[in-house]
C-alpha positions as CSV (number, residue, x, y, z in Angstrom):
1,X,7.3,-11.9,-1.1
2,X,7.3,-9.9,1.8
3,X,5.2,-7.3,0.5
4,X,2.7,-9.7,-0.4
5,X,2.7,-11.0,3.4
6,X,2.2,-7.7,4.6
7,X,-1.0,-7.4,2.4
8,X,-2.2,-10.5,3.6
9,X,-1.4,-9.7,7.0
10,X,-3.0,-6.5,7.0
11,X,-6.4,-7.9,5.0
12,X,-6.3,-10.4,8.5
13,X,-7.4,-7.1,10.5
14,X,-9.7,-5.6,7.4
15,X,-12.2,-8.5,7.1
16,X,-12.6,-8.8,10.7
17,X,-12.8,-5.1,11.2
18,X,-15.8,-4.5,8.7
19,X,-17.6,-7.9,10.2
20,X,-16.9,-5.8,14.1
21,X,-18.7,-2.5,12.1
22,X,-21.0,-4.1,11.3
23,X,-21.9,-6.2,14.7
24,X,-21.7,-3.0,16.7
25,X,-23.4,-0.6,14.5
26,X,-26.5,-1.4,15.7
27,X,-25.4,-0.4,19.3
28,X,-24.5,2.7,17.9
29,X,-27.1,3.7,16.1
30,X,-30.4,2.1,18.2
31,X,-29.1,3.6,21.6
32,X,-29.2,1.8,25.3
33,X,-27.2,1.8,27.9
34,X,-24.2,0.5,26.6
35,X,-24.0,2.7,23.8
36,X,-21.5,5.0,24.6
37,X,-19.1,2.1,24.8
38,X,-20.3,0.8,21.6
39,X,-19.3,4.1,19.9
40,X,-16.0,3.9,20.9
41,X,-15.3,0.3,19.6
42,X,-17.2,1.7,16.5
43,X,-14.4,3.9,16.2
44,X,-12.0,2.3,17.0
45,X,-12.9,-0.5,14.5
46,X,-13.5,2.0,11.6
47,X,-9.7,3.3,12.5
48,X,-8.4,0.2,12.1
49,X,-10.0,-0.6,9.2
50,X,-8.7,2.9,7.6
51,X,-5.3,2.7,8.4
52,X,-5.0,-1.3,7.5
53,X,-6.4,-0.2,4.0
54,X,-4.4,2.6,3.8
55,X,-1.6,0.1,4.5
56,X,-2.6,-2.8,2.1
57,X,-2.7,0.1,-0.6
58,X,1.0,1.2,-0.3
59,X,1.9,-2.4,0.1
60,X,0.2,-3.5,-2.8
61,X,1.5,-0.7,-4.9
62,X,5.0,-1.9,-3.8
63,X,4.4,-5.7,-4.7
64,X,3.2,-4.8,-8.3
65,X,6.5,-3.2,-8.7
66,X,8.4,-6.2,-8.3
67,X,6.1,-8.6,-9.9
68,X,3.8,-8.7,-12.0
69,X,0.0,-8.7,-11.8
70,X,-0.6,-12.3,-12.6
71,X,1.9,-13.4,-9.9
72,X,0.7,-11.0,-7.5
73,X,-2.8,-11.5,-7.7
74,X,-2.4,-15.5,-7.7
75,X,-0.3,-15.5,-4.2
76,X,-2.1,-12.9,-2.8
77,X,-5.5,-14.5,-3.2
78,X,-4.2,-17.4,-1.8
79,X,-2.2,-15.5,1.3
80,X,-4.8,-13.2,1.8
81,X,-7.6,-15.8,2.3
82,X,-5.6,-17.8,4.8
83,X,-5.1,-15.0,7.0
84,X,-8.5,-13.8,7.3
85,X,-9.7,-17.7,7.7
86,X,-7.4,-17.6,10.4
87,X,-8.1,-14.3,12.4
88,X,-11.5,-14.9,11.6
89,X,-11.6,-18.6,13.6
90,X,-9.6,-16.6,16.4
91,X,-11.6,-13.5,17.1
92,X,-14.8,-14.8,16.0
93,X,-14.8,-18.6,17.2
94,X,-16.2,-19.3,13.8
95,X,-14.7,-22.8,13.8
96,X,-16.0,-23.7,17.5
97,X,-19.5,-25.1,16.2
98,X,-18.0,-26.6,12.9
99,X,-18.0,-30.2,13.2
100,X,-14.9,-32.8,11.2
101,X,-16.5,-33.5,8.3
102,X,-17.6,-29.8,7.7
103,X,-13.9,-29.2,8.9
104,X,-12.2,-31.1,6.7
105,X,-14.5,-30.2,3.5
106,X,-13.0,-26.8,3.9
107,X,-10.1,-27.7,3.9
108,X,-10.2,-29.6,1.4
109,X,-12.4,-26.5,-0.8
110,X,-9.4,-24.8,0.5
111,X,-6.6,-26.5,-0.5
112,X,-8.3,-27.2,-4.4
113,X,-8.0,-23.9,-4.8
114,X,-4.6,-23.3,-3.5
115,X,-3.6,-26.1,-5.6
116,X,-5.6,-24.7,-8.6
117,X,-4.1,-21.5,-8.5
118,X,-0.8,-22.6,-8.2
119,X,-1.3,-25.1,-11.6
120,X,-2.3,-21.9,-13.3
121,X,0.3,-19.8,-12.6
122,X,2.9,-23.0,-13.5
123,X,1.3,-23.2,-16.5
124,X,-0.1,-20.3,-17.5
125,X,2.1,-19.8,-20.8
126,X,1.9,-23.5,-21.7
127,X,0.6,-24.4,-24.9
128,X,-2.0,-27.4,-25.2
129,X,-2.8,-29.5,-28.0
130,X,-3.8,-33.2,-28.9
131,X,0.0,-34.2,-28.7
132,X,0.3,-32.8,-25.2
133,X,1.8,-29.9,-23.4
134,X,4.5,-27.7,-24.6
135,X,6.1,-24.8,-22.2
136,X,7.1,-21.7,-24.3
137,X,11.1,-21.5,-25.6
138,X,12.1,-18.3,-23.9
139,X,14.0,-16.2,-26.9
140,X,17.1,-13.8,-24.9
């Protein structure tokens, strides 16, 4: 589980890294005054986002060794999306002009698919028919 934390955590710099690249590459590239300053948070930004995927690569190759790819890929969907929700409301202010209702429908969006994952993973080897649901017998 704490490999797949590190993932997430690390996929919380990634996302907001490539949305930086590609807010300041226009300062980059078009010139102006303030462009010498722009190229340095361009790089800077495009080193973070290297090492953090570097990182999420050895991390993910260590979380696949200890469960499998199901699992894996079912928490750390889950994990990985909160975190980049999260650093994404607190670097970006994305959630500042969001009103309740619109608030509270992601959340809700959110939390069906949380949920939804979760149910599939339970029940993933379950077998269904007309006389209801029948978990496998596990043969040692």
């Amino acid at each position: 589980m704490v490999y797949i934390s590190i993932c997430s955590l690390l996929g919380s710099f990634t996302v907001p890294s490539s949305k930086g690249l590609g807010l300041v590459v226009q300062d980059v590239f078009g010139g102006g005054s303030s462009s010498s300053r722009a190229l340095y948070l361009f790089l800077g930004l495009l080193a973070t986002l290297g090492v953090s995927v570097l990182l999420q690569f050895t991390f993910i190759n260590r979380a696949l060794e200890r469960f499998d790819s199901n699992t894996f890929a079912a928490i750390y969907y889950v994990t990985f999306t909160s975190t980049v929700i999260l650093a994404s409301a607190v670097l970006f202010r994305e959630w500042g002009m969001v009103g309740a209702v619109d608030g509270l429908g992601m959340l809700c969006g959110f939390t069906t698919v949380a949920v939804g994952v979760f149910l599939l993973q339970v029940f993933q080897d379950a077998s269904l028919n007309g006389k209801g649901v029948k978990a496998p017998i596990k043969e040692d």
